[in-house]
C-alpha positions as CSV (number, residue, x, y, z in Angstrom):
1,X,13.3,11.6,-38.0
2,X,11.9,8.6,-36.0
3,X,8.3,9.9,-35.7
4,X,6.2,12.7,-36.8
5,X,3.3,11.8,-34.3
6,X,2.7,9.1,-31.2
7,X,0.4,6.0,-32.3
8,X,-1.9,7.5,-29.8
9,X,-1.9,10.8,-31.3
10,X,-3.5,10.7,-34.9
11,X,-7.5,12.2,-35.1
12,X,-10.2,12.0,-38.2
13,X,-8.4,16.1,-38.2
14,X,-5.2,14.3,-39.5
15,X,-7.0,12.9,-42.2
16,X,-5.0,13.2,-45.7
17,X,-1.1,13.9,-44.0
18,X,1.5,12.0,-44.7
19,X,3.2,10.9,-41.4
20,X,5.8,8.5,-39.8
21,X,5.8,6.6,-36.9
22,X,7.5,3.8,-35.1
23,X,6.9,1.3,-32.1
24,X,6.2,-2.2,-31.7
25,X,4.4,-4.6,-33.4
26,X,1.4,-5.1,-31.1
27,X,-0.8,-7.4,-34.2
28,X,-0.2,-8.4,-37.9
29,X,-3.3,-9.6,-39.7
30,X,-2.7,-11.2,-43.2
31,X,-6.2,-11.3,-45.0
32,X,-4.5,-12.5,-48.7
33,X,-4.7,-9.4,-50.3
34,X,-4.4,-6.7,-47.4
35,X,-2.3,-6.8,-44.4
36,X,-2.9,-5.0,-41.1
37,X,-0.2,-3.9,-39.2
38,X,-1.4,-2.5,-35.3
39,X,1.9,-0.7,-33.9
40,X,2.5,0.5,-30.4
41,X,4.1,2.9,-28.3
42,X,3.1,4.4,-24.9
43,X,0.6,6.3,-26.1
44,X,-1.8,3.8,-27.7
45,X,-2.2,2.0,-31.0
46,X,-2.4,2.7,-34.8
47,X,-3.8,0.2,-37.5
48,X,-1.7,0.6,-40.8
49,X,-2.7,-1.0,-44.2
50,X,-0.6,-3.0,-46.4
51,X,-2.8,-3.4,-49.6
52,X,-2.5,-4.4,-52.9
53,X,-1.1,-1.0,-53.8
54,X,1.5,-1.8,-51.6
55,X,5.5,-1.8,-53.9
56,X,6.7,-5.7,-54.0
57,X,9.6,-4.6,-51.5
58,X,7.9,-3.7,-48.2
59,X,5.4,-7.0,-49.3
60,X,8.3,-9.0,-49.0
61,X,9.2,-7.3,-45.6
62,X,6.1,-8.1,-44.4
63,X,6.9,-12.2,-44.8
64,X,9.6,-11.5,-41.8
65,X,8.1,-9.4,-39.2
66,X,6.5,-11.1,-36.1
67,X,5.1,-9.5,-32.7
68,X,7.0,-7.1,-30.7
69,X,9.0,-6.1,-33.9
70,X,10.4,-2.4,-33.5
71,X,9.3,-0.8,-37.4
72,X,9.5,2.8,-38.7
73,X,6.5,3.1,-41.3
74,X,5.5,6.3,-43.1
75,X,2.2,6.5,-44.7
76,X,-1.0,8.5,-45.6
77,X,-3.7,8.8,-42.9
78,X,-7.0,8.1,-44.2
79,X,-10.4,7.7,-43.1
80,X,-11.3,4.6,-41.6
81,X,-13.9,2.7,-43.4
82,X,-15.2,0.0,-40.6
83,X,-14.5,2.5,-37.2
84,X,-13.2,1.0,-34.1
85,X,-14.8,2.8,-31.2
86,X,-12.7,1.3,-28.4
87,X,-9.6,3.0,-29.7
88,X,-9.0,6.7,-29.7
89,X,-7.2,6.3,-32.9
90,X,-10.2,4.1,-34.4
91,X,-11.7,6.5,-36.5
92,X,-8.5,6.4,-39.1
93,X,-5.8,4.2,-40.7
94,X,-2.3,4.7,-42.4
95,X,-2.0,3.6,-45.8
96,X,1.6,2.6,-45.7
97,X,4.2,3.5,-48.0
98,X,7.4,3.1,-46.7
99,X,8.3,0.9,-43.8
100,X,11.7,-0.2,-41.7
101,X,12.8,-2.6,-39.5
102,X,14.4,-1.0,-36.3
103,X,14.6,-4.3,-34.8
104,X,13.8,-7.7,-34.5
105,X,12.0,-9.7,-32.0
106,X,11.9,-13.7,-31.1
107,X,8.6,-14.6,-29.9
108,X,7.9,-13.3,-26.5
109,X,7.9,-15.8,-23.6
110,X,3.6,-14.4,-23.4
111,X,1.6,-12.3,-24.8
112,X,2.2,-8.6,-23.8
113,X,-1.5,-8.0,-23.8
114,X,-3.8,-6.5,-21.4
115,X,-5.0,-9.8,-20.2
116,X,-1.6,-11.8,-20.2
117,X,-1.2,-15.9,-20.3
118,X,2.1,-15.1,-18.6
119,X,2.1,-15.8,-14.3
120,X,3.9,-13.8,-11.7
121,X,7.0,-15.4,-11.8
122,X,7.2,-15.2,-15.9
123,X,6.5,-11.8,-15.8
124,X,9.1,-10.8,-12.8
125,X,12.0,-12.4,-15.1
126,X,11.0,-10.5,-18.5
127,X,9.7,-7.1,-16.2
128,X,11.0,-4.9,-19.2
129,X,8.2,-6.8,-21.5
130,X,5.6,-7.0,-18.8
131,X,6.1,-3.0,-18.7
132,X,4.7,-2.7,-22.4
133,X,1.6,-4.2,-20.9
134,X,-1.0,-1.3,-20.7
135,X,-2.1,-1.9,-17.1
136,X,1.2,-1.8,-16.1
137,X,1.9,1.2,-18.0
138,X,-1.3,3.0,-16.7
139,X,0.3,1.9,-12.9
140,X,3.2,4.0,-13.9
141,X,1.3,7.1,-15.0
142,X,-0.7,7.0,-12.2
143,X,2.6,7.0,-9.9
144,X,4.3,9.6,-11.8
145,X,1.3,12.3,-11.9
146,X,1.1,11.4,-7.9
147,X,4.4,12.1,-7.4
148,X,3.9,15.4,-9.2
149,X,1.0,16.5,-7.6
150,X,2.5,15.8,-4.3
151,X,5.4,18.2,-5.2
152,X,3.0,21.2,-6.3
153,X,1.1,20.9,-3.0
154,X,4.0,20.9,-0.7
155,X,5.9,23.6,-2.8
156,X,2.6,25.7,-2.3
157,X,2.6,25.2,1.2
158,X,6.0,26.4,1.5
159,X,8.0,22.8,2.0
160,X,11.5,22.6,1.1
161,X,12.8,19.6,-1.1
162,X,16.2,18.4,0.7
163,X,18.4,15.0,0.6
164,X,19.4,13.3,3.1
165,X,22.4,10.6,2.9
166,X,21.8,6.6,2.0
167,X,24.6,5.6,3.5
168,X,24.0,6.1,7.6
169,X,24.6,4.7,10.8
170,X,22.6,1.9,12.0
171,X,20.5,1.9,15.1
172,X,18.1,0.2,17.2
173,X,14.3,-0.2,16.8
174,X,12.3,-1.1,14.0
175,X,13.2,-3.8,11.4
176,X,15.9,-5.0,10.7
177,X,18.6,-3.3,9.1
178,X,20.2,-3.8,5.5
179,X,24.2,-3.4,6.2
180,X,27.0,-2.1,3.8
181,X,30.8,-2.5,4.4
182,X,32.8,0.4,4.4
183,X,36.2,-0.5,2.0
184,X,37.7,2.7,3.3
185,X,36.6,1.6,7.3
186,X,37.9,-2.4,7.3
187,X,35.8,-3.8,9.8
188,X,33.0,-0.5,9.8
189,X,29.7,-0.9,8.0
190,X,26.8,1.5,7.1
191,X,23.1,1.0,6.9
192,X,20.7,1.4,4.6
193,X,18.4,3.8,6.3
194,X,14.7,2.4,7.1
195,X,13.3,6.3,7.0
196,X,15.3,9.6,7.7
197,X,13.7,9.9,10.8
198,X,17.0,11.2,12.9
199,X,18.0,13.5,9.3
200,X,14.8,14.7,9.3
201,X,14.3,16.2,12.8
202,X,18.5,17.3,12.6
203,X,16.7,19.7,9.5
204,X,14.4,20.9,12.4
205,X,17.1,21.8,14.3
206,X,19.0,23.4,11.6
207,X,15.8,26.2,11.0
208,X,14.5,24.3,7.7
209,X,11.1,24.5,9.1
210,X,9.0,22.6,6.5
211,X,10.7,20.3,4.9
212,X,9.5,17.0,2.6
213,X,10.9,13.9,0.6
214,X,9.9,11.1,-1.7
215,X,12.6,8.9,-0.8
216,X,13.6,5.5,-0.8
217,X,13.9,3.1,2.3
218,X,14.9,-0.4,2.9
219,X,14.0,-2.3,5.3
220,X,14.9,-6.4,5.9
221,X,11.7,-7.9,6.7
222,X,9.7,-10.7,5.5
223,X,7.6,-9.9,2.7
224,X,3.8,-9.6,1.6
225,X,1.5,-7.8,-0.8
226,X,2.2,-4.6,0.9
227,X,6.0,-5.1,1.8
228,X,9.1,-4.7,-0.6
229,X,12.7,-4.6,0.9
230,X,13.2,-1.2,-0.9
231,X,10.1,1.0,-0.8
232,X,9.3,4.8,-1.4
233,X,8.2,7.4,1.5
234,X,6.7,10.7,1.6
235,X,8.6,12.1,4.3
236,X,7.8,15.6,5.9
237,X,8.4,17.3,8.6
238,X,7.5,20.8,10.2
239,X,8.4,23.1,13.2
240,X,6.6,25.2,15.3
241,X,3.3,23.0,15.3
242,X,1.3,20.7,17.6
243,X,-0.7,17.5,16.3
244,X,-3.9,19.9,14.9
245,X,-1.4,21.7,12.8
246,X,0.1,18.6,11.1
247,X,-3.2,16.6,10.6
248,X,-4.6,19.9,9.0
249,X,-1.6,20.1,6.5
250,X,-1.3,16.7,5.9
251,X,-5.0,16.0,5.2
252,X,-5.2,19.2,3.3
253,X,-2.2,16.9,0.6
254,X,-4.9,13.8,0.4
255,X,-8.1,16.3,0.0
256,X,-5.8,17.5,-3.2
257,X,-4.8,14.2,-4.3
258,X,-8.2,12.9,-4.0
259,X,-9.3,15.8,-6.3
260,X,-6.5,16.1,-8.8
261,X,-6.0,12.5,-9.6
262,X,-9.2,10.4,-8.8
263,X,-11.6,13.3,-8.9
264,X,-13.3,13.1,-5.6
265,X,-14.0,16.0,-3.3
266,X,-14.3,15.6,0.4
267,X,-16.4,18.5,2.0
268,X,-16.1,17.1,5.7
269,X,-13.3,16.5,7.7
270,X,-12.1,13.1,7.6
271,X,-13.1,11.0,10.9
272,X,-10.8,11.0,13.8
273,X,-10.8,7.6,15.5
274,X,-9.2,7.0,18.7
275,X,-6.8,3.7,19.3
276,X,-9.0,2.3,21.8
277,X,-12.3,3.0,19.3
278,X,-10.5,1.5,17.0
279,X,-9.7,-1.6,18.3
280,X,-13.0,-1.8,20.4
281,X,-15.0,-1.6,17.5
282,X,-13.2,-2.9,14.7
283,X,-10.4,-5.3,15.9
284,X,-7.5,-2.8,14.3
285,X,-5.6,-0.1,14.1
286,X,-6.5,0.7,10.2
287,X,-10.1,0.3,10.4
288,X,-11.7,-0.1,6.7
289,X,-14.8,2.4,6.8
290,X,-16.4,1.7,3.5
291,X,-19.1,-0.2,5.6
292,X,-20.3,-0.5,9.0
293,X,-20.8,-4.0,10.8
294,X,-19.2,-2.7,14.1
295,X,-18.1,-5.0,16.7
296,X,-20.5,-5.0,19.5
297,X,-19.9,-6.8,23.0
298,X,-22.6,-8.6,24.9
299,X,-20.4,-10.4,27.7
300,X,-22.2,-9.6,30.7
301,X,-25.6,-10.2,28.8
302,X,-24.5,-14.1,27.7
303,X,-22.7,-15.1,30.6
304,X,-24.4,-17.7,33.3
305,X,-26.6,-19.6,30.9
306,X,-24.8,-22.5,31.4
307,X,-23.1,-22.3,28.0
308,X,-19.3,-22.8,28.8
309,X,-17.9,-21.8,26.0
310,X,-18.9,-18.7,26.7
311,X,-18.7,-18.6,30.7
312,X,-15.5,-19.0,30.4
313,X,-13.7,-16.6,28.6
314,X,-13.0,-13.3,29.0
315,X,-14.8,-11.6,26.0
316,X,-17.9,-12.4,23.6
317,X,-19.0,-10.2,20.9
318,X,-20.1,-9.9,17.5
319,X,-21.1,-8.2,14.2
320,X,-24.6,-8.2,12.2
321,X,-24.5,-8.7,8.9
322,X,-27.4,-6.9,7.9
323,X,-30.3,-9.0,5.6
324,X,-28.6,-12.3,5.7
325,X,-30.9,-14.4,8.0
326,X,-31.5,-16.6,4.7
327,X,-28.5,-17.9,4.9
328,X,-28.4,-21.5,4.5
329,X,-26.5,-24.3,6.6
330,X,-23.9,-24.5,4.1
331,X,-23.1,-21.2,4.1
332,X,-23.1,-20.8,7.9
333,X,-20.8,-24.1,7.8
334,X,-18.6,-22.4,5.2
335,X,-17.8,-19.1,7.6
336,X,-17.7,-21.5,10.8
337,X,-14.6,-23.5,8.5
338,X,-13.5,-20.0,7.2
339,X,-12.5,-18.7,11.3
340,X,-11.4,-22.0,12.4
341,X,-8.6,-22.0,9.7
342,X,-5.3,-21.7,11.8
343,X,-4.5,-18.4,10.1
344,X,-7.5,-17.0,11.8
345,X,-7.5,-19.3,15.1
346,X,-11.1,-19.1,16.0
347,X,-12.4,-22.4,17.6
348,X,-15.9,-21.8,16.4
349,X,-18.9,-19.6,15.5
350,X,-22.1,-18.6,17.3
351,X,-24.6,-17.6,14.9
352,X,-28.3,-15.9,15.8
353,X,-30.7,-15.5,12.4
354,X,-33.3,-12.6,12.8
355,X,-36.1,-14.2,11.5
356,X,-38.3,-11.6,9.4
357,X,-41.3,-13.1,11.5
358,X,-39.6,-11.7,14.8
359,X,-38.4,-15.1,16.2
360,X,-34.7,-16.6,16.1
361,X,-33.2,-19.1,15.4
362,X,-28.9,-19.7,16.8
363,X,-26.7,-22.7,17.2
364,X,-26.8,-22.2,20.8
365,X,-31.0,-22.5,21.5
366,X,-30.5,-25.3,23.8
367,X,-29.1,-22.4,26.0
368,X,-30.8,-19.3,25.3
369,X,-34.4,-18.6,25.3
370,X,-36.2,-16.6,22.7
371,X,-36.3,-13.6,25.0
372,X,-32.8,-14.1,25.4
373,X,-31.6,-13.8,21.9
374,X,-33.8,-11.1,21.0
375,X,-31.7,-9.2,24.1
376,X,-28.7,-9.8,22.3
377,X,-30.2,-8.6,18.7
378,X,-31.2,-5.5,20.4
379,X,-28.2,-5.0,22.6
380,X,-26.5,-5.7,19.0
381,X,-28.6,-3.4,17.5
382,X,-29.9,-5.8,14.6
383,X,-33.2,-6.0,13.2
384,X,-35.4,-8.7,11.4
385,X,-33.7,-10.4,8.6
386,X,-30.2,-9.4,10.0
387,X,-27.7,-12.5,11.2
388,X,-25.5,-12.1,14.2
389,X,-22.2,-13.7,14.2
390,X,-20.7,-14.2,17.6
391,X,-17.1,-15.2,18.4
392,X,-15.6,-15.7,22.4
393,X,-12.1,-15.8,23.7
394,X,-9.5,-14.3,24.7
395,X,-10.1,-10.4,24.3
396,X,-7.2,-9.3,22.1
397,X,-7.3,-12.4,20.5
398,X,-11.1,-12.6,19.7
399,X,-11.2,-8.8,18.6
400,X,-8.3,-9.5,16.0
401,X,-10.8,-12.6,14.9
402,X,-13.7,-10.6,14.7
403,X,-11.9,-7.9,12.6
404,X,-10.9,-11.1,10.1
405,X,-14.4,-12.3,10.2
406,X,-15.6,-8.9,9.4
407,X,-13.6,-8.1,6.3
408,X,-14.5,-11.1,4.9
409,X,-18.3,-10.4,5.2
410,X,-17.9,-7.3,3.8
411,X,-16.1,-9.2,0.8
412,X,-18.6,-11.8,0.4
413,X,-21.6,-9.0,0.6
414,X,-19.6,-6.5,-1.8
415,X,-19.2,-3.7,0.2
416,X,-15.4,-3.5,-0.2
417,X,-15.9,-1.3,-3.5
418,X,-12.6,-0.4,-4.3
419,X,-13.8,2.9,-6.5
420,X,-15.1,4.1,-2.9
421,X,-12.9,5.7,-0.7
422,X,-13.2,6.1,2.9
423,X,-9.9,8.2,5.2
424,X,-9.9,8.4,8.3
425,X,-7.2,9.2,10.7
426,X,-6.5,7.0,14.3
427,X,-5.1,9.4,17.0
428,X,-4.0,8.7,20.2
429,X,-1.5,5.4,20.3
430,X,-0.1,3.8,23.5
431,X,3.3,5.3,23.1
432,X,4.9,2.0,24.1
433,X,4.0,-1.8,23.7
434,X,5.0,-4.3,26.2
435,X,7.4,-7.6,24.7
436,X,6.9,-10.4,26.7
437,X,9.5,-12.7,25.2
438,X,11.8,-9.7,25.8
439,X,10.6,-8.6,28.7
440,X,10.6,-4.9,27.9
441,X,8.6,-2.2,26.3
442,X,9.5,-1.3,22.7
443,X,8.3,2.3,21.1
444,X,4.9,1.7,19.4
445,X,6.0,4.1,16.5
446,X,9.5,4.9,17.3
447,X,11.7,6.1,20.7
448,X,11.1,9.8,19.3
449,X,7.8,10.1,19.3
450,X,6.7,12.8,22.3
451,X,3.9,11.2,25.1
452,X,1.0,13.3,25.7
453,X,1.9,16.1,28.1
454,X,-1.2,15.2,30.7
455,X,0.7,11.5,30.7
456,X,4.5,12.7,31.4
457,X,3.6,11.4,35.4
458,X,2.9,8.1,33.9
459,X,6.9,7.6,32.8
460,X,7.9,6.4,36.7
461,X,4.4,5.3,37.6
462,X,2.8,2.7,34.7
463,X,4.5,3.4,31.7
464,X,2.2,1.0,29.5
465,X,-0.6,3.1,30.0
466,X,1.2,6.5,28.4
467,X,-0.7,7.6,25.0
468,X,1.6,8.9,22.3
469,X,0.8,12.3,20.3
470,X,1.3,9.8,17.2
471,X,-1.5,9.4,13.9
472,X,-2.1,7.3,11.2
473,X,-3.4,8.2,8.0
474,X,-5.4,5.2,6.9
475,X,-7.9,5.0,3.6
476,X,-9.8,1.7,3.0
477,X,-8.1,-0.9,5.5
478,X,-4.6,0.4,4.3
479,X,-2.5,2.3,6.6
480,X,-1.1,5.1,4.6
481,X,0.6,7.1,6.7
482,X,2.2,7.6,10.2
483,X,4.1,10.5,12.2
484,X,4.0,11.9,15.7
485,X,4.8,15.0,17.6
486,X,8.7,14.6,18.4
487,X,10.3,15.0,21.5
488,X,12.7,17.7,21.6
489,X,14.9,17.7,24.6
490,X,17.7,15.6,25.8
491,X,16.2,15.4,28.8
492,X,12.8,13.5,27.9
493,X,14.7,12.2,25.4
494,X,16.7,10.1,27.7
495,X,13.4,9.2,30.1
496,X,12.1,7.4,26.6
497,X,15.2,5.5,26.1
498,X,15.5,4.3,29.9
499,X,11.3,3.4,29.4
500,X,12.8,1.5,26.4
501,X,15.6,-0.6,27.8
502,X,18.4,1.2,26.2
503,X,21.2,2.6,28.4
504,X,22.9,6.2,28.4
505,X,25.7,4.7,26.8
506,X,23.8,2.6,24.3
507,X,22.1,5.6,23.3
508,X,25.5,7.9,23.2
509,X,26.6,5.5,20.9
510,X,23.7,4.9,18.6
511,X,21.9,8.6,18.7
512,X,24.5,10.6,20.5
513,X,24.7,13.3,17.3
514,X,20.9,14.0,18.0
515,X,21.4,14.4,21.4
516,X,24.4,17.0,21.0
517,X,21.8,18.6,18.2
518,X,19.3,19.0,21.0
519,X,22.0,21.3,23.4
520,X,21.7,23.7,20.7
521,X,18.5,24.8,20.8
522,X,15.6,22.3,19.1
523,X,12.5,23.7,17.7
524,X,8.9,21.7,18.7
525,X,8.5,19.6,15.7
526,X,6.6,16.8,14.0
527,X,6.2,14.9,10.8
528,X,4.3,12.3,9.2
529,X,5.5,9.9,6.5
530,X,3.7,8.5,3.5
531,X,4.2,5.0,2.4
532,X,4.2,6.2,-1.7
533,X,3.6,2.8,-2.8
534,X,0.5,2.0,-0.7
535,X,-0.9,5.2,-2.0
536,X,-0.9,4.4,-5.6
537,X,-2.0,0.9,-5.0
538,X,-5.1,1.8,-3.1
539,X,-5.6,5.0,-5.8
540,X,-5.1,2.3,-8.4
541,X,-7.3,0.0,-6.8
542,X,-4.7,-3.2,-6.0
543,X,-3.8,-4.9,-3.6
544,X,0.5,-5.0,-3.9
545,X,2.3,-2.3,-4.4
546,X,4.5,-4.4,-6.2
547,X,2.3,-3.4,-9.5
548,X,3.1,0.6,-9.1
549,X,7.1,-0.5,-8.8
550,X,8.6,-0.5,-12.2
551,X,11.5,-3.5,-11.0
552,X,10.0,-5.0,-7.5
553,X,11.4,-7.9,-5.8
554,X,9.7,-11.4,-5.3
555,X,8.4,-12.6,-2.1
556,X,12.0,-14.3,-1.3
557,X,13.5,-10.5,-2.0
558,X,15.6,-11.1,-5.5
559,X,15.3,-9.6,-8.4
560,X,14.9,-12.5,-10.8
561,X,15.5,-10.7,-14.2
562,X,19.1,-9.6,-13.1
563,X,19.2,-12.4,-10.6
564,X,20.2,-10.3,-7.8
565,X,21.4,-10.8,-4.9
566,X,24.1,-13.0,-5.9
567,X,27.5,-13.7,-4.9
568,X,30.7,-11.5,-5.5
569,X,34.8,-12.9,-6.2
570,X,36.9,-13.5,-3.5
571,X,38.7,-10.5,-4.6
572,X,35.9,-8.2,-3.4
573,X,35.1,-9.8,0.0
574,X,39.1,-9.4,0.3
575,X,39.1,-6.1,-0.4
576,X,36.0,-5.3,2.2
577,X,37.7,-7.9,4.5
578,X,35.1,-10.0,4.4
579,X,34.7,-14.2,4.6
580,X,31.9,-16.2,4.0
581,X,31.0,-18.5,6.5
582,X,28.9,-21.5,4.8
């Protein structure tokens, strides 16, 4: 027997057995005549004693080991005489009587501790190592028990665990795809599918009515903090229901979540924010709620001063930060550098200070009058001690700014707490965005997400203008989640792909299965799918979801501890009838 007990497990109850246990070496501590020994496992640490009791043969063991050692030591528990209270085994100790070496260890490129010396890169190429790290660890647990909650929920509401194929067929829209060749089909090639969007609604059709899956998709896109070319989705889908129905479900899974695993109950309904709302007053489409500092515009009330900046362009508007009218010059200078950087693209900033003494004081008073900038502190709804920050532009452009600008106040004033939690859904997308280098629409979410039924006349008048019955789940700034209401006849089916360029061949060829499916009679269904990853990041408090991934890829997509992707022999590309083309 390898173990009696975990090193996490042993109490002051325990006091007085004899037990065995094994892990890794986390610390060895030679103090002449005593040696302390703190092993680890994943469940936590226990200190063992060496002392001068200890038989000559393990002493002489002990002049070998070294961190990260694998040992099997069997020992007496014993009441701790100095207690450590930051460790749940602190209160005792194992006087050790018997000890083995499992396996050796050369010293670890860093130090697999919870604060590491090791960087990114390091820590990608010895992943198995960095996952001994408890942080790392803890990101684990916190996955797995999601993943387990999700699966009681949905199995108590009656959804239906089902697989659906890796290997598919790939078709337009979206990213791009990841392509395999078929040996069997010389000259064929699969896909890695991006989401089992078309398997998905084929379940529909076969009378699975509630069905979900966590599920891996790939996608081939550039990568960021919230991006990995292989990622994990909650994917569900139901028939028989309208948009109430699934947003009722669906945020029925996060009220659980939010209890079961963080602890948090939400009473209230979470807000429902339309698209437009959502850009007008925050600049996006996954507005972070934790604070306020809503956009306001004041246009019509700046214009004709004889300020050109703001005469003319097409929008001017602002946010207040509330009781920062004491900012100094530098600091105004710092957030003027801070838009202008080109990642941002502002050209500059406006500022108005609220002066507690009911005047102001702007960067633009050769132009405004007093009176003047105390219309746009009350048209802004700020009050003394609050500073206005004013951007102008190009509407789209300048609302996207603004929603920069605004994120980073709420950084720089700490109201981004990331132990506060703040859902909300967005409703109501433009089913279709207009491409102007193409010079087509493309879908907004995807070309089979139903249009509202009050804006099906809209399809052969001003298609642009068409709202989708499509949602987002979004917590904190982070979009979540995403579905829509599906269309579910060939015959609107087919309007949506002429809206979106593709021809009735085209779509034969790439979607033609579905279309048979829907000659057999297609139930009204809708889904929504869950981006796993995100989840546990934003439960976990993190930014990448590359830290609740037990092997993620860098930013350039490889794998650097099995150095993948890599080449293959000549034999293999033969056999797929394949060349490479340098």
């Amino acid at each position: 027997m390898y173990r009696t007990h975990t090193c996490g497990e042993l109490r002051i109850e325990n006091v007085g057995q004899k037990v065995t246990l094994s892990g890794w070496i986390q610390t060895i501590r030679n103090l002449g005549g005593m040696t302390f020994i703190a092993l680890r496992d994943r469940y936590g640490i226990t200190q063992f004693v060496f002392d001068e009791n200890t038989p000559d043969q393990i002493k002489n063991q002990l002049e070998e080991l070294g961190r990260e050692f694998v040992l099997k030591i069997t020992g007496k528990v014993v009441e701790r005489s100095s207690k450590n209270p930051k460790m749940p085994t602190g209160d005792i100790e194992i006087i050790a009587e018997e000890i083995t070496i499992l396996s050796k260890s050369e010293i670890p490129p860093f130090t697999i501790e919870d604060e590491t010396d090791g960087g990114d890169e390091i820590r990608m190429k010895y992943r198995y190592l960095d996952l001994r790290r408890n942080p790392v660890r803890e990101n684990l647990e916190l996955r797995h028990r999601m993943g387990q909650e999700i699966r009681k929920y949905l199995d108590g509401e009656k959804f239906m665990e089902i697989e659906t194929p890796y290997l598919i067929k790939s078709t337009p829209e979206g990213a791009r795809d990841f392509i395999v060749p078929s040996r069997m089909n010389p000259g064929e090639f699969y896909a890695l599918p991006q989401s089992p969007q078309t398997f998905k609604q084929l379940l529909m059709i076969s009378g699975f009515d509630k069905y979900f899956q966590i599920v891996k998709c790939f996608r081939d896109e550039d990568l960021r903090a919230d991006r990995q070319p292989e990622f994990t989705q909650i994917d569900c889908e139901m028939s028989f229901v309208d948009q109430e129905d699934i947003l009722n479900t669906f945020e029925g899974l996060a009220k659980y979540l939010f209890l079961e695993v963080k602890g948090q109950k939400f009473e209230e309904a979470f807000p429902r924010i339309t698209y437009e709302d959502a850009m007008k007053y925050y600049g996006s489409d996954k507005p972070d709620l934790r604070f306020g500092m809503k956009f306001s515009e004041i246009t019509e009330i700046v214009q004709g001063k004889g300020f050109v900046v703001f005469d003319s362009v097409e929008y001017v508007g602002g946010v207040v930060a509330k009781g920062c009218s004491e900012y100094s010059r530098k600091q105004l200078d710092a957030l003027t550098a801070f838009v202008q950087r080109p990642q941002v693209g502002a050209k500059g900033l406006v500022y108005v200070k609220c002066n507690t003494d009911g005047t102001y004081k702007s960067s633009v008073d050769k132009f405004y009058s007093q009176d003047d900038l105390k219309n746009w502190a009350d048209s802004m709804q700020a009050e003394p001690g609050d500073l206005l920050l004013v951007l102008a532009g190009n509407k789209d452009k300048t609302l996207n700014t603004l929603n920069v600008l605004r994120l980073e106040m709420g950084d720089r004033l700490d109201l981004r707490d990331k132990n506060k939690f703040a859902p909300c859904w967005v409703v109501d997308f433009p089913l279709l965005e207009w491409n102007e280098e193409e010079n087509r629409f493309f879908a907004k979410h995807h070309p089979f997400t139903s249009p509202k039924e009050e804006d099906l006349s809209l399809f052969d008048s001003d298609p642009g203008k068409m709202r989708a019955n499509a949602y987002d789940f979004v917590i904190n700034g982070v979009e979540i989640g995403g579905g829509s209401i599906r269309i579910f006849n060939a015959e609107l089916q087919q309007k949506m792909f002429k809206a979106l360029g593709i021809s009735e061949k085209e779509a034969e060829e790439k979607f033609g299965f579905l279309l048979d499916a829907f000659r057999f009679g297609a139930p009204p269904h809708g889904g929504i799918a869950f981006g796993f990853d995100r989840w546990c990041s934003v439960f976990g408090g993190s930014e990448s979801i590359r830290d609740y991934i037990a092997f993620p890829k860098n930013n350039s997509g490889r794998d650097v501890m099995i150095d993948s992707p890599s080449e293959v022999d000549e034999k293999q590309l033969k056999e797929l009838t394949l060349k490479i083309v340098k």
